[in-house]
C-alpha positions as CSV (number, residue, x, y, z in Angstrom):
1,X,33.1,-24.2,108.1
2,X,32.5,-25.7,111.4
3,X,34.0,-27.6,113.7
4,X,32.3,-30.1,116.3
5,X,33.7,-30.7,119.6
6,X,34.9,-33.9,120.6
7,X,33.5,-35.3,123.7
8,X,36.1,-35.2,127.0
9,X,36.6,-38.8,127.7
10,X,39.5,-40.0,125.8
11,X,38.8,-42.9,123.3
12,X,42.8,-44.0,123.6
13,X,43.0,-44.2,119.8
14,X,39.8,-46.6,119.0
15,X,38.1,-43.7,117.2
16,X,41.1,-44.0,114.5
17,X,40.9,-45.4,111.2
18,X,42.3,-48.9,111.3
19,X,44.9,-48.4,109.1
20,X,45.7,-45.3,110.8
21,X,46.0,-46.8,114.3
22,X,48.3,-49.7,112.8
23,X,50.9,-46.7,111.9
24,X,50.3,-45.2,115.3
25,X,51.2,-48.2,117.4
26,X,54.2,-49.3,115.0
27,X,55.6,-45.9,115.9
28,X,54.4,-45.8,119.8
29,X,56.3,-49.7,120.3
30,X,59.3,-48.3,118.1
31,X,59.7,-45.0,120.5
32,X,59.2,-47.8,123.4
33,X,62.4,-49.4,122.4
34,X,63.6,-46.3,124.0
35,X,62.4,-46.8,127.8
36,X,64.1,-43.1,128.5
37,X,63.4,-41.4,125.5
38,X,61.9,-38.5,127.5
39,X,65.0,-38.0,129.4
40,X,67.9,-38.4,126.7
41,X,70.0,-35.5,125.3
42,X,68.8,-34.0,122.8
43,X,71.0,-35.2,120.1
44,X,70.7,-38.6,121.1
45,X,66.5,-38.0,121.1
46,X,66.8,-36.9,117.7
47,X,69.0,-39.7,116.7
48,X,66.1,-41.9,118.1
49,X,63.6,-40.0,116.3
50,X,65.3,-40.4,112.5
51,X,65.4,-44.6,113.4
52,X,62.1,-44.8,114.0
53,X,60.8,-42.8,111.2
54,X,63.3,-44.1,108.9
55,X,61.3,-47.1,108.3
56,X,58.2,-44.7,106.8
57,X,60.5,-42.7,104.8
58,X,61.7,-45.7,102.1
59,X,60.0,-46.7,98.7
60,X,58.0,-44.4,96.8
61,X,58.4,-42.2,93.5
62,X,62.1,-42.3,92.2
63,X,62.7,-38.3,91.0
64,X,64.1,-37.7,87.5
65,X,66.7,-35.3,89.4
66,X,67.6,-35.3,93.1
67,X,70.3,-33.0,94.2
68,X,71.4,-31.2,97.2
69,X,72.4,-27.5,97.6
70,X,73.4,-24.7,100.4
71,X,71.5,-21.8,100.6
72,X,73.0,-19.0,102.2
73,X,71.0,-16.9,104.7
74,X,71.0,-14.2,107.5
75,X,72.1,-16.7,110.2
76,X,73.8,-19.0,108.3
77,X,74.0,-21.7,105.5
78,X,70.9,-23.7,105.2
79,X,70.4,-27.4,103.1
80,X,68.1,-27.9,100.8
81,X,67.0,-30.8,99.2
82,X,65.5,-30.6,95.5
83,X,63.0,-33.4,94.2
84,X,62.2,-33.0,90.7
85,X,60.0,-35.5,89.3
86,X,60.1,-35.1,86.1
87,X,61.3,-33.7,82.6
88,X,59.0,-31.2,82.0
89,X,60.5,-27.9,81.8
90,X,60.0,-24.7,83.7
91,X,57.7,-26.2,86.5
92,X,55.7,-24.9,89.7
93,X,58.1,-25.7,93.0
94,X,56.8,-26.2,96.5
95,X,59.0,-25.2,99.5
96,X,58.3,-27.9,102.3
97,X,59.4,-27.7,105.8
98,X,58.8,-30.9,107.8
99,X,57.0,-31.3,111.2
100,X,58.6,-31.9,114.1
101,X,57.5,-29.1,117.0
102,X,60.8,-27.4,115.4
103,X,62.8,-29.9,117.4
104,X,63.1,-32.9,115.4
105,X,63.0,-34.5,112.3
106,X,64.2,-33.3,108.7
107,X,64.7,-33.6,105.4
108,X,65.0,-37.0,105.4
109,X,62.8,-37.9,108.1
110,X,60.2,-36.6,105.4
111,X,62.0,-37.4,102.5
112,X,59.0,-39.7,100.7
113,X,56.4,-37.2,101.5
114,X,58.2,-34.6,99.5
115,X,58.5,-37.2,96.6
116,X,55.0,-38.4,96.8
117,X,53.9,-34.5,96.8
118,X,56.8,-34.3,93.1
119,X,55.4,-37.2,91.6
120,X,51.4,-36.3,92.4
121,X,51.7,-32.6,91.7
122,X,54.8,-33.0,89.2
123,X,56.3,-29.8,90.9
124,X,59.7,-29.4,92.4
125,X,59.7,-30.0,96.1
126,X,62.8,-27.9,97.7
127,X,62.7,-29.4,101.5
128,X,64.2,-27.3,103.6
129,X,66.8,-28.5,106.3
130,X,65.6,-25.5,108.5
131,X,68.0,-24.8,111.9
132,X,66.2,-26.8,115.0
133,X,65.0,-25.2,118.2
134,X,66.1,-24.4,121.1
135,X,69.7,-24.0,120.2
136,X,68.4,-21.5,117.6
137,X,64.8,-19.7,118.3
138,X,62.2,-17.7,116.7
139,X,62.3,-16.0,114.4
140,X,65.7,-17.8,113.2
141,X,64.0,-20.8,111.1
142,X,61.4,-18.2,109.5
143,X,64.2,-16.0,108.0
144,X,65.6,-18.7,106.8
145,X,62.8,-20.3,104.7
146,X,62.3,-16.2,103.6
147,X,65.8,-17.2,102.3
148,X,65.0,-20.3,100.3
149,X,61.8,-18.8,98.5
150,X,64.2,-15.7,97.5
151,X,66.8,-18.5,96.0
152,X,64.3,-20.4,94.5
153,X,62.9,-17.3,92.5
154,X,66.4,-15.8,91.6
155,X,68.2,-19.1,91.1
156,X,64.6,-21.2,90.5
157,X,65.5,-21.5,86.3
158,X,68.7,-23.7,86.9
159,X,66.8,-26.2,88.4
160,X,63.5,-26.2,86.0
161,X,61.5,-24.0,88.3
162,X,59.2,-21.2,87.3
163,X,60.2,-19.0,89.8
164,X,56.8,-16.7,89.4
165,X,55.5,-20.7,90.7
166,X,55.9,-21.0,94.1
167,X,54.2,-22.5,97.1
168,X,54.8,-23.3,100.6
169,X,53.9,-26.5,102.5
170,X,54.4,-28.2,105.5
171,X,53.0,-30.6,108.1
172,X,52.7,-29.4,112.0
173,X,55.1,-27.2,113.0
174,X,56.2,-26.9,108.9
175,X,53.0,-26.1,108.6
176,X,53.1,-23.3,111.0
177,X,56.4,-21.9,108.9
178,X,54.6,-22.3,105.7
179,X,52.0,-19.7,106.9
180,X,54.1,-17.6,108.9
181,X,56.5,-17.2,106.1
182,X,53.8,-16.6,103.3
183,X,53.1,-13.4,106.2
184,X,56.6,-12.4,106.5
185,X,57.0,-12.1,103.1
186,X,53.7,-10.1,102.4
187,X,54.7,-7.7,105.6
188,X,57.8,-7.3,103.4
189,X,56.7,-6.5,100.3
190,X,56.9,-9.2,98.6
191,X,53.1,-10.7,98.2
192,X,53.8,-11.9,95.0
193,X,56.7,-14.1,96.1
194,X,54.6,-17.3,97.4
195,X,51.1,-18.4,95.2
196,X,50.0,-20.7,97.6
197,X,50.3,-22.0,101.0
198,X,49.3,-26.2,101.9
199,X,49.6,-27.2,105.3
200,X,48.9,-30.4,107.1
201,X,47.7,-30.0,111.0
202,X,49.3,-26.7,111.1
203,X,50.3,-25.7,114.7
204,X,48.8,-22.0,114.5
205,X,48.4,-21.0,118.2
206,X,49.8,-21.9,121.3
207,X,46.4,-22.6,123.2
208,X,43.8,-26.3,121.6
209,X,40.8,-26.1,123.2
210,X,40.7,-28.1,126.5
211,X,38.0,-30.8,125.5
212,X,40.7,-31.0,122.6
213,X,43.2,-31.8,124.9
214,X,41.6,-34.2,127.0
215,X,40.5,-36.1,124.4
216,X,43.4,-36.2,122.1
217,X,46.3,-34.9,124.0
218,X,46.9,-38.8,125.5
219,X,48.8,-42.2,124.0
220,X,47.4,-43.2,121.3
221,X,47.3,-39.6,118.8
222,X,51.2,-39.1,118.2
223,X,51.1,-35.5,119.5
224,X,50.2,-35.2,123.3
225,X,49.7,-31.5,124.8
226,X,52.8,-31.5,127.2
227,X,54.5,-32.8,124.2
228,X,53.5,-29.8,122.4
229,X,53.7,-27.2,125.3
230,X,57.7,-28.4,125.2
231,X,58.0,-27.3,121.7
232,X,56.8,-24.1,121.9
233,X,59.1,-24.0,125.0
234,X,61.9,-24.8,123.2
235,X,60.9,-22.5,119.8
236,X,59.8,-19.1,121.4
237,X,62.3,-16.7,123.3
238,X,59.6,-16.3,125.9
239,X,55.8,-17.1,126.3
240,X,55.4,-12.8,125.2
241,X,56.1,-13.6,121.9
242,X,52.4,-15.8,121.6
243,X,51.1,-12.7,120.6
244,X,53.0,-12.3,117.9
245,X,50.9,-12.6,114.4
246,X,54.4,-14.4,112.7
247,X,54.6,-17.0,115.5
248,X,50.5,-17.6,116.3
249,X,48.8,-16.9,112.8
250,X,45.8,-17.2,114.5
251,X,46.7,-13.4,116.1
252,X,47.8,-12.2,112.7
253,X,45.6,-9.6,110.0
254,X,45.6,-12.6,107.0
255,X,44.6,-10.4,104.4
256,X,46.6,-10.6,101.4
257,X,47.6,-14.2,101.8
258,X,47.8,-16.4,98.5
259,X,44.9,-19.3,98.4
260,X,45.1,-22.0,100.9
261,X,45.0,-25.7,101.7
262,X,44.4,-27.6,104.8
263,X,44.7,-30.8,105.4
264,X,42.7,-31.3,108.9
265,X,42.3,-34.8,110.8
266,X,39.6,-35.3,113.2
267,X,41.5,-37.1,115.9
268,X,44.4,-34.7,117.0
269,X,44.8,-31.6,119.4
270,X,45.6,-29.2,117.1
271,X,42.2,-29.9,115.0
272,X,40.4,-27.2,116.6
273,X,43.0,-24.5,116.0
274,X,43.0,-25.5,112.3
275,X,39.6,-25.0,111.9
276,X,40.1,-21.5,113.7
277,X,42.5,-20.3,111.3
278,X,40.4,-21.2,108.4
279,X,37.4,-19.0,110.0
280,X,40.0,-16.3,110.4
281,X,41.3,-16.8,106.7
282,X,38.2,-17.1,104.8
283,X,36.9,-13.6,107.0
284,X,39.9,-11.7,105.6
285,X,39.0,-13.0,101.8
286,X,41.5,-15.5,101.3
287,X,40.7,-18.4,99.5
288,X,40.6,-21.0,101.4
289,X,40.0,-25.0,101.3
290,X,39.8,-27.7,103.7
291,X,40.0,-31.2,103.7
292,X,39.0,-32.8,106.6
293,X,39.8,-36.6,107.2
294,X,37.7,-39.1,109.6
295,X,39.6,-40.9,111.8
296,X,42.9,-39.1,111.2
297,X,45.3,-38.6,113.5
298,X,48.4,-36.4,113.9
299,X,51.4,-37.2,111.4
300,X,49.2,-39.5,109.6
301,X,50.5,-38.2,106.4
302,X,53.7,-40.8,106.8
303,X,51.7,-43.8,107.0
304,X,51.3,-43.3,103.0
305,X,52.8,-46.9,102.5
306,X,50.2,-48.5,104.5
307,X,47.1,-46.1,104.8
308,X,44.4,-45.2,102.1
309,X,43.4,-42.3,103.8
310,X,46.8,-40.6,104.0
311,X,47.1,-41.4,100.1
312,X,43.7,-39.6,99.9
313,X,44.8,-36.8,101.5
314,X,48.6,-36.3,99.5
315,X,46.3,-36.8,96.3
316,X,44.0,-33.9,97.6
317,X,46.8,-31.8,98.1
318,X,48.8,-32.9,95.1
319,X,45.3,-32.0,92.8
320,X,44.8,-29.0,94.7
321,X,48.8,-27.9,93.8
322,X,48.4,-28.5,90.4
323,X,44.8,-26.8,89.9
324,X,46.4,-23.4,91.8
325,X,50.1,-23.6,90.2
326,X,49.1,-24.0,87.2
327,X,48.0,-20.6,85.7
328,X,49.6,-18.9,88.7
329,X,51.8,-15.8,87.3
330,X,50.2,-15.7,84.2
């Protein structure tokens, strides 16, 4: 695995694939319909956030069975939504949690995604409706999606799921939860309670590499670096807790882990930190695959409607999901 690094000057979003950069500037004039989005209360930014990704969340797969359920946990009740694409019986499920810097977004926000991933894969997706940051902090979400994987393999038969079948995905800071959880759950002894782990531009550390950040950190990629140092502001108790290997993956002793995909764009801040954590993973003997995507930028994943490369890459995953799932538990 290797990772090249991108020259300093930023390119303002003319390296992206042209499909890619039509999603990106739909989005960018939608937030700009908000001239003080940076400044609004938080409910109202997340309010602003869920209109302009509504748009990227319709059409799609229709589920054979979509249904709603609350999942009690150690700080509280937590929503889950359950996509299940088809009849088949007794079939593989994967826990999302949506992006977002553990701010914004949700379930519905990434509502098609998770269909697209049930339809592809023909797996259960269970999205996860995960408590938002800062009113609630680490390691709060975490625990929480420890929760739902323990429902899903006691509960997993009344909704068609193997529960021995069970991965976790997510895209940015989802993805960070995917892994962290799949760690949480091993420190716990319970190893055998996730079989794989799929992110999409995981967030795994709190540092990118400057020529990272000077190149992609700008308009034009969907996640810029004071964007993302605001996150981790608002997720972590205080900036002590970088070092801890359930936060920043990248710190953590992976062995053990169930196999993993990645899903890594070129054009985005967090790329070099993806390709980090792979380094790290395959070292400690996980098995580990990544699929890297030319011209790609941050959240290009929801541009599925209007972007063959983002179908590329949910097909990758889904064919990955299905290959791993399959004979998982047997």
């Amino acid at each position: 695995m290797s990772y090249q690094t991108p020259a300093i000057d930023s390119a303002r979003g003319a390296d992206l694939d042209p499909e890619v950069r039509q999603f990106v500037t739909k989005v960018s004039q939608a937030f700009a319909s908000y001239p003080d989005f940076n400044n609004l209360p938080l409910s109202e930014m997340r309010r602003a956030c869920e209109q302009v990704r509504a748009p990227w969340a319709v059409g799609g797969p229709t589920m054979a069975q979509r249904q709603e359920r609350s999942v009690s946990t150690p700080s509280g009740d937590v929503r889950v939504r359950i996509h299940n694409p088809s009849k088949r019986a007794s079939k593989p499920a994967l826990i999302y949690m949506h992006g977002g810097g553990w701010t914004t977004f949700s379930i519905d926000t990434h509502d098609r995604l998770m269909r697209e991933y049930a339809a592809r894969a023909d797996v259960v997706v269970i999205g996860v409706d995960y408590a938002l940051s800062p009113e609630v902090k680490f390691p709060v979400a975490q625990q929480q999606v420890a929760a739902v994987v323990r429902w899903a393999r006691r509960h997993g038969a009344e909704f068609n799921i193997d529960g021995d079948r069970i991965a976790l995905g997510g895209d940015s800071a989802g993805g960070n939860l995917a892994i962290t959880t799949a760690l949480r759950l091993r420190d716990e002894g319970e190893s055998n309670a996730v079989r794989a782990v799929a992110t999409a531009y995981a967030v795994t550390d709190t540092h990118s590499a400057p020529q990272a950040l000077q190149r992609y950190g700008h308009e034009g990629y969907m996640l810029g670096a004071d964007e993302m140092a605001g996150f981790w502001n608002n997720y972590l108790n205080s900036p002590d807790e970088a070092r801890n290997p359930l936060v920043c993956p990248v710190h953590a002793d992976l062995r053990g882990l169930p196999p993993v995909f990645m899903v890594i764009p070129e054009c985005d801040i967090l790329t070099e930190q993806n390709w980090r954590l792979a380094d790290q993973l395959e070292q400690a003997g996980v098995q580990v695959t990544t699929s890297f995507y030319p011209g790609a930028s941050h959240s290009f994943l929801e541009a599925m409607s209007i972007s063959a490369i983002s179908n590329r890459a949910i097909d990758d995953t889904a064919r990955w999901l299905r290959e791993i799932l399959e004979n998982a538990g047997c």
